[in-house]
MARZALUM-730128 format. One line per field, with one value per atom (N, C-alpha, C, CB): residue in three letters; z, y, x. Coordinates in steps of 0.02 Angstrom, whole numbers. Glycine has a CB too. Layout:
// MARZALUM-730128
type = [ALA ...]
w = [Z ...]
v = [Y ...]
u = [X ...]
This chain:
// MARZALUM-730128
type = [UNK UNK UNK UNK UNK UNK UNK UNK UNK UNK UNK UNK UNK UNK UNK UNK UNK UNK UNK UNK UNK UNK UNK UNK UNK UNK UNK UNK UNK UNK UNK UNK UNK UNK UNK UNK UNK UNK UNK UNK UNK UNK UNK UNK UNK UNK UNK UNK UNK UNK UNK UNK UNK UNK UNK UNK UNK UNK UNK UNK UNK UNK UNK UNK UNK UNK UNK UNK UNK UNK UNK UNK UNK UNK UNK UNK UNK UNK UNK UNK UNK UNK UNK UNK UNK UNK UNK UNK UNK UNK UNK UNK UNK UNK UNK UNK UNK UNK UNK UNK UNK UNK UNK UNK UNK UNK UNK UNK UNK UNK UNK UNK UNK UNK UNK UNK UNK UNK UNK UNK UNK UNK UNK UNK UNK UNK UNK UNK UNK UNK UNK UNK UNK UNK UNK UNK UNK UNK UNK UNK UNK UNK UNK UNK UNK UNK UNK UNK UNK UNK UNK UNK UNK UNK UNK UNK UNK UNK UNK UNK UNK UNK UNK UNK UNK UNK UNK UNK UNK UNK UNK UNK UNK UNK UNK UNK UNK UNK UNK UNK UNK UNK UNK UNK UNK UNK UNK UNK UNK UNK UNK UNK UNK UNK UNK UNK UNK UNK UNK UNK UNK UNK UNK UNK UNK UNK UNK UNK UNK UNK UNK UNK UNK UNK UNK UNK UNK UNK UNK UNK UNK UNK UNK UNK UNK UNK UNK UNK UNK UNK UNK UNK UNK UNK UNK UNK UNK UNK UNK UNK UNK UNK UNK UNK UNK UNK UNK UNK UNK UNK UNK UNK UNK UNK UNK UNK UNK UNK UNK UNK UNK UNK UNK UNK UNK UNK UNK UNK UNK UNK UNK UNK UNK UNK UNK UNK UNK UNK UNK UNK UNK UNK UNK UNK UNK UNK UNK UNK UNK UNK UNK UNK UNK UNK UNK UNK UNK UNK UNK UNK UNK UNK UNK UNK UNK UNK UNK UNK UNK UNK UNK UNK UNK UNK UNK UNK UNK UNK UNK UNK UNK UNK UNK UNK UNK UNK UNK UNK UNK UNK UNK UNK UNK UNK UNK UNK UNK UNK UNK UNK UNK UNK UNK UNK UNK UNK UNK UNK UNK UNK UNK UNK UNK UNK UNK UNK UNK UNK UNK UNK UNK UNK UNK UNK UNK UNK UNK UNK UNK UNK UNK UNK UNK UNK UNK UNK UNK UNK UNK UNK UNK UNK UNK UNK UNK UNK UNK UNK UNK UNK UNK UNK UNK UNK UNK UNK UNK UNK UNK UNK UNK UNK UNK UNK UNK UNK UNK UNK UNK UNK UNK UNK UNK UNK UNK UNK UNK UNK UNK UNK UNK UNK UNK UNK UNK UNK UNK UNK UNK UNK UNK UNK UNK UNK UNK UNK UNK UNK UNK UNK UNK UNK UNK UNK UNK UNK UNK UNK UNK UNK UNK UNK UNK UNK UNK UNK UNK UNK UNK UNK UNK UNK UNK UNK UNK UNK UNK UNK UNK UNK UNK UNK UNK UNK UNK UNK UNK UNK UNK UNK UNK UNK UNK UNK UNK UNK UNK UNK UNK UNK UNK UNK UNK UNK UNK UNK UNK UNK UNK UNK UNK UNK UNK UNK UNK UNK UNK UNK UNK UNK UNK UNK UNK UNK UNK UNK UNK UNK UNK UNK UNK UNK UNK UNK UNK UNK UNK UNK UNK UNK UNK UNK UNK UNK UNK UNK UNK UNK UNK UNK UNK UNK UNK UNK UNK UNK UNK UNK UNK UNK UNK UNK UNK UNK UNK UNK UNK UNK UNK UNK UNK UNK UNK UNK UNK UNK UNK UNK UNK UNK UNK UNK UNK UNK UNK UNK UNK UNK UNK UNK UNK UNK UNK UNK UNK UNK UNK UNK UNK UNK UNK UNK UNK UNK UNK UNK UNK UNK UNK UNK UNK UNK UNK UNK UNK UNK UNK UNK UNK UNK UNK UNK UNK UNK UNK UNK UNK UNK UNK UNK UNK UNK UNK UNK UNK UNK UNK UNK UNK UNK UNK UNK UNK UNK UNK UNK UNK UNK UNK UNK UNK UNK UNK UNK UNK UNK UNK UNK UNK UNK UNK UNK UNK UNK UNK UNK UNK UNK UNK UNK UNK UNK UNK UNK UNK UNK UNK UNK UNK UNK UNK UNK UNK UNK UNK UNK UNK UNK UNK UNK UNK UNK UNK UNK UNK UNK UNK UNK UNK UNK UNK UNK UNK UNK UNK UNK UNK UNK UNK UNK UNK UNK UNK UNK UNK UNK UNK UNK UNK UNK UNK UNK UNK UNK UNK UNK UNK UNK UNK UNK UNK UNK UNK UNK UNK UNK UNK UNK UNK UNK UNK UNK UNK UNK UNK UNK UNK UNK UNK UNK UNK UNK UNK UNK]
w = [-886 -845 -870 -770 -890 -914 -853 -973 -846 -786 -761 -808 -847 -818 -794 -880 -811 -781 -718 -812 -692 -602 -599 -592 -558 -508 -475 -456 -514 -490 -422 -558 -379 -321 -327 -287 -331 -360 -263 -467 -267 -195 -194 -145 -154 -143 -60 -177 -53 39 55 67 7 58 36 46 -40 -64 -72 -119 -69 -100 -142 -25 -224 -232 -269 -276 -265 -246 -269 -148 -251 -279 -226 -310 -252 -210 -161 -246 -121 -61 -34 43 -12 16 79 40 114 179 169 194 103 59 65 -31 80 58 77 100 162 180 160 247 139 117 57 106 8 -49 -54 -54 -7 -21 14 -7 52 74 25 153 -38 -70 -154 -73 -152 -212 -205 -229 -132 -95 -89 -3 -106 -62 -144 -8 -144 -181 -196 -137 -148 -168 -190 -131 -217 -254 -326 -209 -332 -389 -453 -374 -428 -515 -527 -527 -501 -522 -554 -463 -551 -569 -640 -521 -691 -763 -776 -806 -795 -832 -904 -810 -944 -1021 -1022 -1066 -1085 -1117 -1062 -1148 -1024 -976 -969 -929 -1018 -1022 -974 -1013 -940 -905 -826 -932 -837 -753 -727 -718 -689 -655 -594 -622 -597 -522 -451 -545 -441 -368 -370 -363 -296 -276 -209 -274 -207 -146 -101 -152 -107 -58 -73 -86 -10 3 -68 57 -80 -139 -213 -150 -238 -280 -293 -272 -228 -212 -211 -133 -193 -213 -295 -162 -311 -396 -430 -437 -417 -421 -433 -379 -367 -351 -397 -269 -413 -438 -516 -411 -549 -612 -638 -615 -597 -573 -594 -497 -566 -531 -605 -462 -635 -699 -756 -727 -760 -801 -830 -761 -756 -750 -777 -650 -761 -801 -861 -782 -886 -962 -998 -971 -961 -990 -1014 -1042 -992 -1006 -973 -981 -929 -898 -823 -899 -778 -703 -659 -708 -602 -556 -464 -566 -458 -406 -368 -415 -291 -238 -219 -185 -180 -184 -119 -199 -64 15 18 47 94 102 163 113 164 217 266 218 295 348 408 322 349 381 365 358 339 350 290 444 263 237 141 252 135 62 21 54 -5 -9 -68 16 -121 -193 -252 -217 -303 -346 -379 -406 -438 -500 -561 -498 -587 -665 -729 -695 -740 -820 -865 -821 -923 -995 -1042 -1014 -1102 -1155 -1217 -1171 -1211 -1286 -1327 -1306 -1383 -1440 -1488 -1434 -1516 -1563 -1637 -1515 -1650 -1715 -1705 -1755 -1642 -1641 -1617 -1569 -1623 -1577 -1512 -1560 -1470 -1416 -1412 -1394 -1479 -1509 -1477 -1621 -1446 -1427 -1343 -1505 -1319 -1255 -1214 -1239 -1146 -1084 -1052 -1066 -1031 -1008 -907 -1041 -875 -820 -784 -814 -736 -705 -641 -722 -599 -547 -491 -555 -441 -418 -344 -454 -317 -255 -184 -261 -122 -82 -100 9 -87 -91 -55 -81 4 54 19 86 -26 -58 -123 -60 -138 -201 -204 -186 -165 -172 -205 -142 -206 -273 -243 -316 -184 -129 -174 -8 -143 -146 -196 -112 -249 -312 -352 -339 -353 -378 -359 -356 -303 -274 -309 -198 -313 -355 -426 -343 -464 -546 -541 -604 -513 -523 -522 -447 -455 -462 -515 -385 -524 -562 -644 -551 -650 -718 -760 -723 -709 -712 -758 -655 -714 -731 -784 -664 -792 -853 -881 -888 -958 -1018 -1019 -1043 -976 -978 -943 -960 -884 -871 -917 -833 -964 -1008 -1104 -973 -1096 -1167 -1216 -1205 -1198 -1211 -1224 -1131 -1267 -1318 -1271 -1393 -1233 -1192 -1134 -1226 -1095 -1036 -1063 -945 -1045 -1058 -993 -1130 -942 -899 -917 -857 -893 -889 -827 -878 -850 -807 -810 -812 -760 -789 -773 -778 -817 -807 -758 -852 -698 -637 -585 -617 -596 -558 -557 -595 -538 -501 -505 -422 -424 -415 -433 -385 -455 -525 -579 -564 -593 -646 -658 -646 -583 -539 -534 -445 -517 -502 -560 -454 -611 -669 -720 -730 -707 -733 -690 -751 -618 -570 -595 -497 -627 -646 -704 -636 -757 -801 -860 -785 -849 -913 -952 -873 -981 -1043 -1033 -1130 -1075 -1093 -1165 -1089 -1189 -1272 -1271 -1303 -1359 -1377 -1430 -1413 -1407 -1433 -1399 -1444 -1447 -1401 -1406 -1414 -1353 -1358 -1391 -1284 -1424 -1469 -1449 -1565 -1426 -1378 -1417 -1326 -1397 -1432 -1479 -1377 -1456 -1464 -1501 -1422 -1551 -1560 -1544 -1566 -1470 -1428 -1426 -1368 -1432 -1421 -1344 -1471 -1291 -1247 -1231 -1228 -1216 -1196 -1121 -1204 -1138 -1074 -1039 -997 -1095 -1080 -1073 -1148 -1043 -1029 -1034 -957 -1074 -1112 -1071 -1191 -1033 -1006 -1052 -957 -1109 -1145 -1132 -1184 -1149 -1128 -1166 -1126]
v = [-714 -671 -599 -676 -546 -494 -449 -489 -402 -358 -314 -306 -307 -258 -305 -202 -390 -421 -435 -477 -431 -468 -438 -602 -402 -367 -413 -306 -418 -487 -468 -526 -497 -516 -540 -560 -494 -532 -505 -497 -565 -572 -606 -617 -602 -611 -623 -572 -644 -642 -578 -644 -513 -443 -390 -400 -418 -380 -399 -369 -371 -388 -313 -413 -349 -292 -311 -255 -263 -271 -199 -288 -207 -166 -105 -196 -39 14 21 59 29 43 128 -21 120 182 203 180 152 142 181 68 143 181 259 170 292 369 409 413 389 421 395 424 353 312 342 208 340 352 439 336 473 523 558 553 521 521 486 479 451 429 498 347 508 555 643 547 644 718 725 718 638 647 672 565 743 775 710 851 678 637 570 636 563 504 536 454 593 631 607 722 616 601 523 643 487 413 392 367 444 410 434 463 391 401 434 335 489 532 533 602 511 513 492 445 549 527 532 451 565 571 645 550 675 745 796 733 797 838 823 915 771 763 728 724 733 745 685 833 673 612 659 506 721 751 794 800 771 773 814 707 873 901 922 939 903 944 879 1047 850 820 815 866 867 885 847 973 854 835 749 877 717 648 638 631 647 626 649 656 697 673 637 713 630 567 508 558 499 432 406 448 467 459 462 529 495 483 395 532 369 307 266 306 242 234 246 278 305 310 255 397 300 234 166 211 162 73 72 32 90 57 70 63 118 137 94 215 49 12 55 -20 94 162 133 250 98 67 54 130 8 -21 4 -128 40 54 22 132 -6 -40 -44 -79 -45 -39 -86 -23 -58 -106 -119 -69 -158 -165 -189 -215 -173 -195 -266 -135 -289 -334 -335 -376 -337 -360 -271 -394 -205 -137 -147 -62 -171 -178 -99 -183 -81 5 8 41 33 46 89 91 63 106 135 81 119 144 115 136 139 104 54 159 13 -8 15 -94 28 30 -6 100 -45 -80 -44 -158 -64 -53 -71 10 -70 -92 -39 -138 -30 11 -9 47 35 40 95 37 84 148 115 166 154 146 130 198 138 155 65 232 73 -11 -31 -21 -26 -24 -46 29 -49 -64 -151 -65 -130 -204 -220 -278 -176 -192 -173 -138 -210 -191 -148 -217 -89 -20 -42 71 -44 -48 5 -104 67 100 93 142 106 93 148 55 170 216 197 263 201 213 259 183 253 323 304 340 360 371 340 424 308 263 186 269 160 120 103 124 170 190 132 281 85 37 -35 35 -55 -114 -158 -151 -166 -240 -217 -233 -178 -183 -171 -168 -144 -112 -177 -59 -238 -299 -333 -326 -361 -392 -364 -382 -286 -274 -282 -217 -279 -267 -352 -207 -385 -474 -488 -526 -479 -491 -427 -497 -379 -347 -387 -243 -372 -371 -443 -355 -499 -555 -582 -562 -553 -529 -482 -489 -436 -383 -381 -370 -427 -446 -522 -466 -547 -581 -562 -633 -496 -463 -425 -440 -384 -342 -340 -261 -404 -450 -444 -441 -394 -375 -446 -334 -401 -452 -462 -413 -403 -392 -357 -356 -329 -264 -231 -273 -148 -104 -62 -57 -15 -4 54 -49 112 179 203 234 205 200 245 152 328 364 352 423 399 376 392 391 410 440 378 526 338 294 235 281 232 179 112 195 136 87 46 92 83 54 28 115 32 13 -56 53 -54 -113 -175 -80 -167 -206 -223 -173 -173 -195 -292 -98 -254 -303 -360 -281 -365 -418 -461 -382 -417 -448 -466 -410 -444 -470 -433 -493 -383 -292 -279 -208 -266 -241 -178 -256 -157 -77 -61 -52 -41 -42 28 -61 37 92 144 71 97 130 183 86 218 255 271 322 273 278 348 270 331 396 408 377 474 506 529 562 528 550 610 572 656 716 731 734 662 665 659 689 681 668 614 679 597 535 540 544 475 469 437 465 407 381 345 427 315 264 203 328 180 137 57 144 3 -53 -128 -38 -174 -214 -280 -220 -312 -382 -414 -404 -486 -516 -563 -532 -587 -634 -717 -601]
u = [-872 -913 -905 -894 -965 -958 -973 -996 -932 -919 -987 -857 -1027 -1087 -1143 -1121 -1139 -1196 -1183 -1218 -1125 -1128 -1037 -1146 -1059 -992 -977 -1001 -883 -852 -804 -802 -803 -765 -701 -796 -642 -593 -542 -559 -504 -467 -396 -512 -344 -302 -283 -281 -218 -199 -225 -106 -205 -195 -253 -107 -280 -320 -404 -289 -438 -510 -539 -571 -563 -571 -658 -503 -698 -785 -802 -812 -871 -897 -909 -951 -888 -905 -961 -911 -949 -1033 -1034 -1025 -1082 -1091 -1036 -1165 -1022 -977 -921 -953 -884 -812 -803 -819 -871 -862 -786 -925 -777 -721 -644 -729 -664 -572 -571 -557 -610 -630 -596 -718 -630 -613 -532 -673 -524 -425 -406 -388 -416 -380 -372 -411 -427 -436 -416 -517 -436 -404 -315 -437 -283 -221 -193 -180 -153 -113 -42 -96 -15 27 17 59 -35 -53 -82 -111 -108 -139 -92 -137 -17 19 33 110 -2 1 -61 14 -93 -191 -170 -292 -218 -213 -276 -202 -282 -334 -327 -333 -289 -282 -372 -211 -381 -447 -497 -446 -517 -546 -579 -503 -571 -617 -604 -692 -552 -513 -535 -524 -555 -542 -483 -599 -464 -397 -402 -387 -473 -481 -437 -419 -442 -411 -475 -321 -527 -580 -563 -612 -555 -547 -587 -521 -659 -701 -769 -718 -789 -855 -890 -898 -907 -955 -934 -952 -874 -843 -819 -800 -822 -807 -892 -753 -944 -1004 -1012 -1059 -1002 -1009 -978 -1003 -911 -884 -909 -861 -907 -955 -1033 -982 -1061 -1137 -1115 -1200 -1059 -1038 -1019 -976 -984 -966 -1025 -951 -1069 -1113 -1154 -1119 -1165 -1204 -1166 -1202 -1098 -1049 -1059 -1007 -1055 -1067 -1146 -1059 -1196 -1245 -1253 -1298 -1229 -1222 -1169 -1200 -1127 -1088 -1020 -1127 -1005 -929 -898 -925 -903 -829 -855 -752 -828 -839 -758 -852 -793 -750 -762 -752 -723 -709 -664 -711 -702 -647 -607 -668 -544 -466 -484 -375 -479 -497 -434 -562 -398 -353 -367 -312 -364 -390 -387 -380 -322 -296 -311 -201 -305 -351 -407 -338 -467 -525 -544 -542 -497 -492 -515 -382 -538 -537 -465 -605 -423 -374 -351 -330 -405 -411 -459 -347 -453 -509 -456 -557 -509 -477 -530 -461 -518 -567 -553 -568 -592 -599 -642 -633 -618 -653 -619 -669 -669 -646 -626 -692 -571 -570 -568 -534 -613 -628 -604 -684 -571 -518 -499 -425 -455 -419 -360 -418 -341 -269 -225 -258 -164 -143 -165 -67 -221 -243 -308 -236 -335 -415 -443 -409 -473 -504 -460 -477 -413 -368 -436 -283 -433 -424 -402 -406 -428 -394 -394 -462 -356 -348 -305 -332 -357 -333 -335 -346 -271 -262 -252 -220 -280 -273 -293 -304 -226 -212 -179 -199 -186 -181 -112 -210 -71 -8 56 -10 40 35 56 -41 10 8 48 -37 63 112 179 148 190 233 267 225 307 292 264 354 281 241 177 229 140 94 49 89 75 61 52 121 98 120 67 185 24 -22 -92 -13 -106 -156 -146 -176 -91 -102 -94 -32 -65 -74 -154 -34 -187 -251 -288 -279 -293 -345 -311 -344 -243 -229 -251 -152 -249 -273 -336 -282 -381 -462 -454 -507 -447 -450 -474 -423 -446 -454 -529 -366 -553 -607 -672 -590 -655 -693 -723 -674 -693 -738 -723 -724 -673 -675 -632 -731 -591 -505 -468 -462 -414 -354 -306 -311 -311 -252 -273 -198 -220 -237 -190 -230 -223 -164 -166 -169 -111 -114 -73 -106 -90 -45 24 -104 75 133 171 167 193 219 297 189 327 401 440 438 409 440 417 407 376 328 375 249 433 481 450 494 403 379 334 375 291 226 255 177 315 352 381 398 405 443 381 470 324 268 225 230 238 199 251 202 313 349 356 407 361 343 276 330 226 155 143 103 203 185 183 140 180 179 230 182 228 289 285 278 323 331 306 413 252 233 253 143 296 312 241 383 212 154 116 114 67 56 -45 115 -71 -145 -164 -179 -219 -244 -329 -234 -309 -371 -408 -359 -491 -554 -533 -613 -480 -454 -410 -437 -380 -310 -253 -301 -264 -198 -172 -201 -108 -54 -38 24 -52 -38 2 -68 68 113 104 157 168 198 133 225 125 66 99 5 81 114 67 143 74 31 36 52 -15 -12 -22 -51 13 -33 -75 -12 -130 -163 -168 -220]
């Protein structure tokens, strides 16, 4: 199943994760406004956005950038539901990179959740189900997932799911060497 022909429904006991709606706006935007979730979101290669949306205005461009993305085929972003709150409580994003570098042909999976969520319980339940899907969603060798070295608990849950630690390092449109990246194999 290719991710840009049919937005896949992927689910668990605690999670469902789908396609953004209009409904999402306000979770959406407590998740991107919350300053204590800001240093877990991965912006490498991302043209200086930072994903911390502080004002109405900025979470609708967001959203409509998104939204362009995906039909241009740049990558699919999708909401995390928590179930059992009925709540939207972060995105996930796929794509496929394409580079030069050891990462060429991976699965890029970013995970970004409210701060709240920042936990291994629960961190473990999403990178199992997204990381799962990944690599057949958008045709990846592998998944690669961004993990910083302060992130305990993202750390703790990546290896519960399955992630390594690659000493490699991603190489940005820019040159830049990005670090602390973590490889599911498939």
């Amino acid at each position: 199943m290719n991710i840009y022909d049919h937005k896949p429904v992927l689910e668990n006991d605690v999670f469902l994760i789908r396609e953004i709606q209009k409904s999402d706006f306000e979770d959406l935007f407590s998740v991107y406004s919350d300053k204590n979730a800001l240093p877990y979101f991965n912006s490498d290669n991302c043209d200086g956005d930072i994903f911390y949306y502080s004002t109405r205005e900025k979470m609708n461009q967001a959203l409509a950038f998104w939204k362009e993305a995906y039909e241009n085929r740049w990558f699919a972003r999708l909401a995390v539901e928590d179930k059992i709150l009925s709540e939207v409580i972060g995105t996930v994003e796929f794509c496929l990179r394409v580079s030069d570098d050891e990462f060429n042909q991976s699965s890029i999976l970013r995970v970004d959740v409210r701060s709240d969520y920042e936990v291994e319980s629960k961190l473990v339940s999403v990178l199992t189900l997204a990381g799962s899907e990944a690599a057949e969603l958008v045709g990846g060798k592998n998944v690669i997932t961004k993990i910083p070295v302060y992130a305990v608990e993202r750390i703790n849950a990546a290896e519960n799911a399955g992630f390594k630690k690659s000493d490699s390092c991603l190489i940005g449109k820019n040159g830049y060497a990005y670090d602390n990246y973590w490889v599911l194999s498939q």
